[in-house]
C-alpha positions in Angstrom: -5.7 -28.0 11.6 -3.4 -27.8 8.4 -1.6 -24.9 8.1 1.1 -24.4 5.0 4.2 -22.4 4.9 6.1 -20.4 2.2 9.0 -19.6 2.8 10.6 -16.1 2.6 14.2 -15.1 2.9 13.3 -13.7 6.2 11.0 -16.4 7.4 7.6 -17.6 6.4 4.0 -17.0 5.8 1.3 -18.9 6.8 -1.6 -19.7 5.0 -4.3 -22.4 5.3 -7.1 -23.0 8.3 -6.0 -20.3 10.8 -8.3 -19.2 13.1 -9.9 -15.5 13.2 -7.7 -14.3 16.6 -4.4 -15.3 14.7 -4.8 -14.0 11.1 -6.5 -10.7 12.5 -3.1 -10.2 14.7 -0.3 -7.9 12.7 2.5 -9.5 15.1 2.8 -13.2 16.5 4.8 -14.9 19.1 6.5 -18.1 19.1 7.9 -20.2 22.2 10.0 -23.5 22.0 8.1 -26.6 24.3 10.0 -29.8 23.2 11.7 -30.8 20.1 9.2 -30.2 17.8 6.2 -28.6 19.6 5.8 -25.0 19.6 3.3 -22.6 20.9 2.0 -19.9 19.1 -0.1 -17.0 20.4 -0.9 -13.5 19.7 1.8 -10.8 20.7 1.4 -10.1 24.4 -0.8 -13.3 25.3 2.7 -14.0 27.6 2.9 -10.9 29.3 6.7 -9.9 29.6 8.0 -12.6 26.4 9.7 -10.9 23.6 11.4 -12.9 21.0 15.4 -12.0 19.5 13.2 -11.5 16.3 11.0 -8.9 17.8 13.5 -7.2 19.3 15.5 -6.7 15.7 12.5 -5.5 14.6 12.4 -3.5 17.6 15.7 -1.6 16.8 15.2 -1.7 12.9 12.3 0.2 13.6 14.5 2.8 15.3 16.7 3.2 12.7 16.3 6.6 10.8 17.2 6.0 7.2 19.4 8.6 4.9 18.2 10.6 2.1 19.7 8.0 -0.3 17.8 5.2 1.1 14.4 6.7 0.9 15.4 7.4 -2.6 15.8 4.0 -3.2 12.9 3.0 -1.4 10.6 5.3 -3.2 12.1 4.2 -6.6 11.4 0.7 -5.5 7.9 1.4 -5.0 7.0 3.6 -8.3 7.6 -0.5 -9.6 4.4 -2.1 -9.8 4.7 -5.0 -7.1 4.2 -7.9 -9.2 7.3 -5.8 -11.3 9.7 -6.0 -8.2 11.3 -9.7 -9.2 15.0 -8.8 -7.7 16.5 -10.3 -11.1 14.0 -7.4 -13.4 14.7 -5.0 -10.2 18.3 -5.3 -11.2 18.4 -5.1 -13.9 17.0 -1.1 -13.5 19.6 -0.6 -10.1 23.0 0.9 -10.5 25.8 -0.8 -8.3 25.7 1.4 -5.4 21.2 1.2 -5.6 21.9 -2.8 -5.3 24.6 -2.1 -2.7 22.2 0.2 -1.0 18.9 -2.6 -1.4 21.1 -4.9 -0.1 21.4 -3.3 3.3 17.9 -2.8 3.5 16.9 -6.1 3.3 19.6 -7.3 6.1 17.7 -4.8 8.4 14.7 -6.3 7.3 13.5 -2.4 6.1 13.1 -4.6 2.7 11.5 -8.4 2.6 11.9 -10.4 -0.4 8.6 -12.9 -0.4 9.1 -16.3 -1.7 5.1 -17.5 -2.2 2.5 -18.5 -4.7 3.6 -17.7 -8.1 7.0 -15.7 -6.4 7.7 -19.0 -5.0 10.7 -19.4 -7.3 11.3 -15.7 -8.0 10.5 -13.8 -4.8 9.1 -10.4 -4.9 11.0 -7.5 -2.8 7.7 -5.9 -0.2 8.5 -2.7 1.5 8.0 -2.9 5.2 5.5 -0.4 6.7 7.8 1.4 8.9 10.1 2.0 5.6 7.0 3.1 3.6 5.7 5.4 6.6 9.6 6.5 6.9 9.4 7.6 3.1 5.9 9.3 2.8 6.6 11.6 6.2 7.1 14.9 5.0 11.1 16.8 5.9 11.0 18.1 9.4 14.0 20.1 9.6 16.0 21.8 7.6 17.6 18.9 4.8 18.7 18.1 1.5 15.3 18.2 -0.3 15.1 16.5 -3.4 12.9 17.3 -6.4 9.7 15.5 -6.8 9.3 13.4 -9.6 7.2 14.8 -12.6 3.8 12.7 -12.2 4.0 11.5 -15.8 7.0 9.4 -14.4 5.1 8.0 -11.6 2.6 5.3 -13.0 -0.9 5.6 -11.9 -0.6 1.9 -10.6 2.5 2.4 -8.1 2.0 2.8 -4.3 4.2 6.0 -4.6 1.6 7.6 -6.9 -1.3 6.8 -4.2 1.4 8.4 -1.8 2.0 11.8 -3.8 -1.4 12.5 -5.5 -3.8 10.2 -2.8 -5.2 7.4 -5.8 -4.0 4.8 -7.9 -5.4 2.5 -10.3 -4.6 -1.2 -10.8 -5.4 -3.0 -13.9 -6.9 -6.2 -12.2 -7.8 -8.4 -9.3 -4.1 -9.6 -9.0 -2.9 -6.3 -8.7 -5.5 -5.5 -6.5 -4.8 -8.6 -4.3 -0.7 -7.8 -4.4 -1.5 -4.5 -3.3 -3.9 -5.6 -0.5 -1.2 -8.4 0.5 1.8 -5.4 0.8 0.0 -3.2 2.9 -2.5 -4.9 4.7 -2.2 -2.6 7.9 -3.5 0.2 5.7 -5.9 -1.2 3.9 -7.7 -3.2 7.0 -7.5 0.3 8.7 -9.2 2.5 5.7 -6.5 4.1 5.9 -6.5 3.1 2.0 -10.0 2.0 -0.2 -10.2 0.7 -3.1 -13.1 -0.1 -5.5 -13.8 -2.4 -8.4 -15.7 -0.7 -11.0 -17.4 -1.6 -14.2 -14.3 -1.2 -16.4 -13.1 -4.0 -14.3 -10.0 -2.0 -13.0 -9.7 -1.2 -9.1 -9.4 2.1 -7.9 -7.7 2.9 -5.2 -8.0 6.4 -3.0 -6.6 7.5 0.3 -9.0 8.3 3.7 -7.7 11.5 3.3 -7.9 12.8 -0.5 -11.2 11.1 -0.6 -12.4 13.5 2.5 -10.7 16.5 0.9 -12.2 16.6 -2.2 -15.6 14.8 -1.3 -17.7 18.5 -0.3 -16.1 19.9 -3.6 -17.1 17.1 -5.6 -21.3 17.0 -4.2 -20.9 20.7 -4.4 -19.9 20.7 -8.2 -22.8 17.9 -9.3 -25.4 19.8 -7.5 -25.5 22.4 -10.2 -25.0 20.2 -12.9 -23.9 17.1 -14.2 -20.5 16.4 -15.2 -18.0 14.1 -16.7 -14.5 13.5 -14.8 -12.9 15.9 -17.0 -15.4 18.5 -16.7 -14.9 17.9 -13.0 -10.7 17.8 -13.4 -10.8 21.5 -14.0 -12.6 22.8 -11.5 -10.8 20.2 -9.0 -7.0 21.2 -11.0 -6.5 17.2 -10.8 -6.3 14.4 -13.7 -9.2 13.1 -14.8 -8.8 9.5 -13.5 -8.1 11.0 -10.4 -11.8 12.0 -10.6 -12.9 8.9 -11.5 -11.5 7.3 -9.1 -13.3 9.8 -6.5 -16.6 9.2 -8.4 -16.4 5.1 -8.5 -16.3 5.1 -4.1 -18.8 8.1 -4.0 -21.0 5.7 -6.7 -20.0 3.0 -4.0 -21.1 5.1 -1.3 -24.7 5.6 -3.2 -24.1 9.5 -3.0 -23.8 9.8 -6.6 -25.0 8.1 -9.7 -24.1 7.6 -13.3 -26.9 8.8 -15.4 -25.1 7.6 -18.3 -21.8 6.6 -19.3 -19.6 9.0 -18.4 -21.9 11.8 -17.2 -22.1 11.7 -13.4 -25.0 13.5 -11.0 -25.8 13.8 -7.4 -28.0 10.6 -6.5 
């Protein structure tokens, strides 16, 4: 069986002829047998194992992270992932953001990926506790900062899927970035996303697409409408909309009777 490995500052990943069992698993195990053989097996296949690597992840994960972090972490993702090169991502950090960046990769909150084309570069990924640590909303009383105006979040950023529920990417390699960052959420449906015939891939949230979904079937049962037509009576963008429209086109509850002009199926 030959397996490949590209190598990240905080490890590896593995890609090649690995079977179903092991690629489906989000967490792995690996034991020492001799010099040079290794077993490895899904997490928990060893009842009562638990490797030093586990266990950091263990306590990184109980880390709560200050305001100024999930600043920096949210700033981080409003850059388009193939965008988060840590020489570009530099160039647009101040001293104390590096400083800051720095510390979240050593607790691993922050991995920078060395494979495929990043195999030189690297590519910083957000880890999903940090990106679940970021979207929660304040529970107690704290210093709340002002949300971004939308125009300054680009429609293809993870943190604009996390503040308005959708996001648009421009091709398949965005798409396939975006799938390889968060692939908890997206195996889970947690997040969809759709290729439509403009070729770009819209991406909506399990939840926005169930709040609005009622409202939108509602709207084209008394008439046909265009996103924007739709985008006033919703209060949203228009591409928002359409990105609603191309999973409910998906779903065959709706149908485009011609270009731009959208009715119930």
């Amino acid at each position: 069986m030959d397996i490949r490995l590209a190598k990240t500052k905080g490890g590896v990943i593995l890609s090649g002829e690995i079977p179903q069992e092991i690629s489906d698993s989000p967490s792995l195990e690996l034991f020492p047998l001799r010099n040079g053989a290794y077993l490895l097996t899904v997490k928990g296949f060893i009842p009562g194992a638990a490797s030093a690597q586990q266990k950091k992840a263990a306590s990184a994960s109980g880390k709560s992270l200050t305001d100024a972090e999930k600043a920096l972490l949210r700033k981080l993702l409003s850059i388009k992932f193939e965008s988060r090169v840590p020489l570009d991502v530099a160039k647009l950090f101040t001293k104390e953001e590096k400083e800051l960046l720095e510390g979240l990769v050593k607790s691993e909150m922050v991995q920078v990926f060395h494979g495929g084309k990043y195999e030189k570069s690297g590519v910083y990924n957000v880890s999903d506790f940090a990106f679940n640590a970021v979207r929660e909303p304040a529970q107690a009383p704290s210093a709340v900062q002002p949300p971004a105006p939308s125009a300054d979040i680009p429609v293809s950023s993870a943190a604009h899927l996390e503040k308005h529920g959708w996001m648009i990417l421009a091709n398949e390699t965005e798409a396939r970035n975006f799938g390889n960052a968060y692939p908890d959420k997206v195996k889970s449906g947690e997040v969809m996303g759709q290729r439509a015939f403009d070729r770009q891939y819209y991406f909506v949230t399990k939840a926005f697409f169930a709040s609005h979904e009622k409202e939108i079937m509602s709207s084209l049962g008394k008439s046909d409408k265009t996103p924007e037509e739709l985008s006033q009576q919703l209060h949203m963008a228009p591409e928002g909309c359409r990105a609603l429209l191309v999973h409910l086109l998906e779903t065959g509850d709706v149908m485009e009777k011609r270009k731009g002009k959208f009715s119930r199926a």
